[in-house]
Structures are given as C-alpha cells and as structure tokens.
N, CA and C atoms as an extended XYZ file, in Angstrom:
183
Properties=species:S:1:pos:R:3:atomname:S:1:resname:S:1:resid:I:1 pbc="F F F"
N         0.841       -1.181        0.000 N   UNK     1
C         0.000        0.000        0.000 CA  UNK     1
C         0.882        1.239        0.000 C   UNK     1
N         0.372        2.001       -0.763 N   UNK     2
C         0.989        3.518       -0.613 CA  UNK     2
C         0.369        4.829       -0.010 C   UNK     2
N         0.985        5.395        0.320 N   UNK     3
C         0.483        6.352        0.888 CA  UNK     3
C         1.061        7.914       -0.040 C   UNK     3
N         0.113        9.058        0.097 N   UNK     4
C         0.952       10.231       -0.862 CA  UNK     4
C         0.740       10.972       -0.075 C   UNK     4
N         1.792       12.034        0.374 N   UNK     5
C         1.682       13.359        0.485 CA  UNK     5
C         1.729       14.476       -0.149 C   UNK     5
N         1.207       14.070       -1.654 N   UNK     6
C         1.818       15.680       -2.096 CA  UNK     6
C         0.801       16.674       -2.368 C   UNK     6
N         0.315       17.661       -3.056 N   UNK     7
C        -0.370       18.792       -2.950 CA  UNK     7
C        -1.660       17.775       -3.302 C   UNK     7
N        -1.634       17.045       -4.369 N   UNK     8
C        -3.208       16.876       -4.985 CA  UNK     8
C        -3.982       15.319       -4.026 C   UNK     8
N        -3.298       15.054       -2.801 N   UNK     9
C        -4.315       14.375       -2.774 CA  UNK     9
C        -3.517       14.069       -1.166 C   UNK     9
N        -4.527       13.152        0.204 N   UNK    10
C        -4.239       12.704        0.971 CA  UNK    10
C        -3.441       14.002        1.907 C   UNK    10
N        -2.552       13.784        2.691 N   UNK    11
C        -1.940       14.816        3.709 CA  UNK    11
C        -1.732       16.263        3.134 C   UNK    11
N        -0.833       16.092        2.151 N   UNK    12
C        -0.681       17.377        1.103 CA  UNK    12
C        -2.021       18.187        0.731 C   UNK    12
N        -3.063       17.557        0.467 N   UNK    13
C        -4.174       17.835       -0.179 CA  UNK    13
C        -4.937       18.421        1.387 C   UNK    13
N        -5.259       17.529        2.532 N   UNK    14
C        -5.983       18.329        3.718 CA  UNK    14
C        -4.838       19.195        4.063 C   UNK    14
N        -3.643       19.496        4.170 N   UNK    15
C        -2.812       20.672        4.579 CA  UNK    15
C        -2.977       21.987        3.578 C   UNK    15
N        -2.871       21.671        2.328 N   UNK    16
C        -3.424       22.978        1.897 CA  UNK    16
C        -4.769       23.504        2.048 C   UNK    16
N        -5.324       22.679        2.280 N   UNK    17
C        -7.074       23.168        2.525 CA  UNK    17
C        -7.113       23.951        3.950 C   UNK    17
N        -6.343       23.409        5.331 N   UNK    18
C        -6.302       24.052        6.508 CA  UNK    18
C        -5.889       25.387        6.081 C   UNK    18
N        -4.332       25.347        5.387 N   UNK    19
C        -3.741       26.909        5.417 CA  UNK    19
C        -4.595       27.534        5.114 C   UNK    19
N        -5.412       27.339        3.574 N   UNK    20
C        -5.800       28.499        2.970 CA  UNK    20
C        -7.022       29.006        3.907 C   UNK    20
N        -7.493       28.102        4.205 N   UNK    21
C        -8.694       28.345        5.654 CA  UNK    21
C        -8.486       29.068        6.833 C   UNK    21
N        -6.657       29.225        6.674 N   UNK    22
C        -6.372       29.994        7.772 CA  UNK    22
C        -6.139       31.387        7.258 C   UNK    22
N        -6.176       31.588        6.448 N   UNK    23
C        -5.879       32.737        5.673 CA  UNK    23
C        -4.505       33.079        4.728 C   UNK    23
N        -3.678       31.664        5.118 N   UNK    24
C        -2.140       31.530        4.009 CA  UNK    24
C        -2.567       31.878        2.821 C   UNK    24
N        -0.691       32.043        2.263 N   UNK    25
C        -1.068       32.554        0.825 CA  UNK    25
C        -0.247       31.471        0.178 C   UNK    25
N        -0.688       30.029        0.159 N   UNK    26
C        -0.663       28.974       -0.535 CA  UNK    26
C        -0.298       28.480       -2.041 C   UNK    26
N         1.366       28.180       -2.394 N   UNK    27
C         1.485       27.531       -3.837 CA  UNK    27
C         1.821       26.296       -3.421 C   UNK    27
N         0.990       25.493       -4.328 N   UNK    28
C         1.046       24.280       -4.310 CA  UNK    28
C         1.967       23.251       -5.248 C   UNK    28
N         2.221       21.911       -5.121 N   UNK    29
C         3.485       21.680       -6.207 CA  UNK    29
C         2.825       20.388       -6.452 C   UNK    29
N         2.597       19.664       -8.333 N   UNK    30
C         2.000       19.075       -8.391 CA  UNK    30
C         3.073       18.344       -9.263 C   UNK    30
N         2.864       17.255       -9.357 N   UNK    31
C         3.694       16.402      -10.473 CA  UNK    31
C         3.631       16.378      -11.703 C   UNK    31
N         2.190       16.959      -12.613 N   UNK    32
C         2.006       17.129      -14.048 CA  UNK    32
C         0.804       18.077      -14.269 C   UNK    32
N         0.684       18.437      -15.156 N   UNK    33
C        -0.541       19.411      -15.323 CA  UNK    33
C        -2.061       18.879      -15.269 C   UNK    33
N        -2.177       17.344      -15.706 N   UNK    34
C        -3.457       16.533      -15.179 CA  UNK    34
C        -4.008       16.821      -13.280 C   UNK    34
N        -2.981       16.721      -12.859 N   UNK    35
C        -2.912       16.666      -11.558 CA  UNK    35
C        -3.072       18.445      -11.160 C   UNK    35
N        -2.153       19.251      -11.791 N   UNK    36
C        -2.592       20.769      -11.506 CA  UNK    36
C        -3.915       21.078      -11.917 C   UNK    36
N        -4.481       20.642      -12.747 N   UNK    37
C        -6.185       21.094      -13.349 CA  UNK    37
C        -6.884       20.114      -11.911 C   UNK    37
N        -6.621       19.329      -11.314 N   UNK    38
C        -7.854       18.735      -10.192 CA  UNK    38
C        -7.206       19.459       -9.057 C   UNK    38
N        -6.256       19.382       -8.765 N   UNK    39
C        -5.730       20.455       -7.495 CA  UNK    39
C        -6.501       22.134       -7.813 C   UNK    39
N        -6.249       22.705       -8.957 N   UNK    40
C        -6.758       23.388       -9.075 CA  UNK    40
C        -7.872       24.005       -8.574 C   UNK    40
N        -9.208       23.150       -8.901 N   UNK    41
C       -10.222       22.975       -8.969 CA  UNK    41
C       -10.551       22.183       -7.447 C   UNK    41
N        -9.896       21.524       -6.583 N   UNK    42
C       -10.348       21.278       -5.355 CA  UNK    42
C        -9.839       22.307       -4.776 C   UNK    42
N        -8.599       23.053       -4.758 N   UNK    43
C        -8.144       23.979       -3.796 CA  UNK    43
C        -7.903       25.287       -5.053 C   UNK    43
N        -9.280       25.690       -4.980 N   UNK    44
C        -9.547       27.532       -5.843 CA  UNK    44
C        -8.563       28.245       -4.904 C   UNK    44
N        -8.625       28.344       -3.619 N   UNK    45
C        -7.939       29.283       -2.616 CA  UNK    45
C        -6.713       29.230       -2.936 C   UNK    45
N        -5.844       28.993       -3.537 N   UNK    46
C        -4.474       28.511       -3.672 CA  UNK    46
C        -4.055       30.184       -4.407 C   UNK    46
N        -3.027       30.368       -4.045 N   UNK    47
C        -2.471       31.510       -4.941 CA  UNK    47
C        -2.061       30.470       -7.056 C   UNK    47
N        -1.419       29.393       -6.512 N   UNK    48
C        -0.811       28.810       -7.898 CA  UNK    48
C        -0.401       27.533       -7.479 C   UNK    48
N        -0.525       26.764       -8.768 N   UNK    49
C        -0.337       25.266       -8.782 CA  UNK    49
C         1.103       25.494       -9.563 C   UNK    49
N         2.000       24.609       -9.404 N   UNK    50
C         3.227       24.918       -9.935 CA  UNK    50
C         3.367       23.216      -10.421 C   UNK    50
N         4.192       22.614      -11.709 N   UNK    51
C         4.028       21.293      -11.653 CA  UNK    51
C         5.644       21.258      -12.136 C   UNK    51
N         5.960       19.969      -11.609 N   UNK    52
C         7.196       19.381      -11.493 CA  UNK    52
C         7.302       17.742      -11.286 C   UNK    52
N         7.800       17.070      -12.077 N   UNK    53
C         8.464       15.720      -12.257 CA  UNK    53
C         9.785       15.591      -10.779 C   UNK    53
N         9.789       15.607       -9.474 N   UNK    54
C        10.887       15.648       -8.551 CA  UNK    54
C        11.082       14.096       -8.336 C   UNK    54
N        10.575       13.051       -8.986 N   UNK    55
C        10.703       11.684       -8.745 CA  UNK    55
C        12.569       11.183       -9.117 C   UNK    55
N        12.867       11.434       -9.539 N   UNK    56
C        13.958       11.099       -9.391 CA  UNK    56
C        15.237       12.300       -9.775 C   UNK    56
N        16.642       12.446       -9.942 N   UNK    57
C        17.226       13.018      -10.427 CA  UNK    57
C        16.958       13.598      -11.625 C   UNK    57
N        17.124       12.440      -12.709 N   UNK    58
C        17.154       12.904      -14.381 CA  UNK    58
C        16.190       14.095      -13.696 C   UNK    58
N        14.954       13.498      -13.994 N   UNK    59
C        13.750       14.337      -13.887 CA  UNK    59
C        13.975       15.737      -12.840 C   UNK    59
N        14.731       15.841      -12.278 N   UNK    60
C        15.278       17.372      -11.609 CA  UNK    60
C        15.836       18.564      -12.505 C   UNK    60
N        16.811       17.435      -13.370 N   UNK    61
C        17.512       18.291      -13.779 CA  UNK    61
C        16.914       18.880      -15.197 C   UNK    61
C-alpha cells in the first residue's frame, strides 16, 4: 500500500485546505498538469499550482 503526500491528494491535499482556511497565501506543487487542473479545482484558494516531475534526479535536472 501507498500512501501520498503531495499537494493533490491525501496529507498534502488536507494541509493545503487548513492553510488556505487559515488565511495563508498557498502555492502548491503538483507532479504534471493533469494533476494541476484537479488540485486546481479542489483547492480555488491557492495563490498557484506549480508542476514538477521531482521523482527522481534525471527528472530534476
């Protein structure tokens, strides 16, 4: 089983929902633009969805 933390879903996903509820000014970091259009759209409050491949090296650089 896996578990995710990142912006669009599970821990990542209820932590941005608290901030922006707290009044933060929230960018979020998503792995591809599929994933930035539903982050999007669950968390409107967000200042910006930003997307990035951080899974391994290559993909960093």
């Amino acid at each position: 089983m896996c578990s995710f933390t990142g912006s669009s879903d599970g821990l990542g996903l209820m932590a941005a929902h608290l901030l922006v509820e707290q009044g933060h000014d929230v960018v979020l970091h998503v792995r591809n633009e599929s994933r930035a259009d539903d982050t999007r759209r669950t968390v409107p409050q967000a200042r910006t969805v930003v997307t990035g491949e951080l899974s391994g090296i290559a993909a960093m650089r």
